[in-house]
C-alpha positions, 0 to 999 in steps of 0.5 A, a space after each residue: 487490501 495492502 496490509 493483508 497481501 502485498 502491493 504489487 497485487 493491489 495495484 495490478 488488481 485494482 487498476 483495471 476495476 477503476 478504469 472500468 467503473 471509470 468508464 462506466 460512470 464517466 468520472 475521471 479515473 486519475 485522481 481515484 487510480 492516485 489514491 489508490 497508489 498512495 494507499 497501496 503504498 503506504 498499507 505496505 510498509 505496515 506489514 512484513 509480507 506488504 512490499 518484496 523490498 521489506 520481506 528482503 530486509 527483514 529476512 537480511 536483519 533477522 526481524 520476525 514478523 511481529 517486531 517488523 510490524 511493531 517497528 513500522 506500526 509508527 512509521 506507517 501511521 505517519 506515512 498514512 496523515 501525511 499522504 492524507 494530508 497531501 492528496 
């Protein structure tokens, strides 16, 4: 959901729904609202709209959108196994 809108969105949408199937389900709501930070997190930094801090700095370079992504395709995908790999 982070690569199509921006992090701030997920994280304040989501964290209430996990809570309450949390709740509902009795499993603990810590490692799934970790995950779902991390996830966030990360699938923002793909995209051009994905974090305020990145439209900032492309507006400020002159990057379009396109050549932000292309820039971040890499970056992102690293950041993706590596959080993988450490949750």
């Amino acid at each position: 959901m982070a690569v199509i809108t921006n992090n701030d969105v997920v994280v304040l949408c989501l964290t209430p729904i996990i809570c309450i199937f949390s709740d509902t389900t009795g499993a603990d709501a810590e490692p799934f609202l970790i995950a779902m930070f991390i996830a966030a997190n990360t699938a923002s930094m793909a995209l051009f709209i994905g974090n305020p801090t990145n439209i900032i700095v492309a507006e400020a370079n002159d990057i379009s959108f396109l050549s932000y992504s292309a820039w971040m395709g890499l970056p992102f995908l690293g950041a993706a196994v590596a959080g993988i790999a450490v949750y």
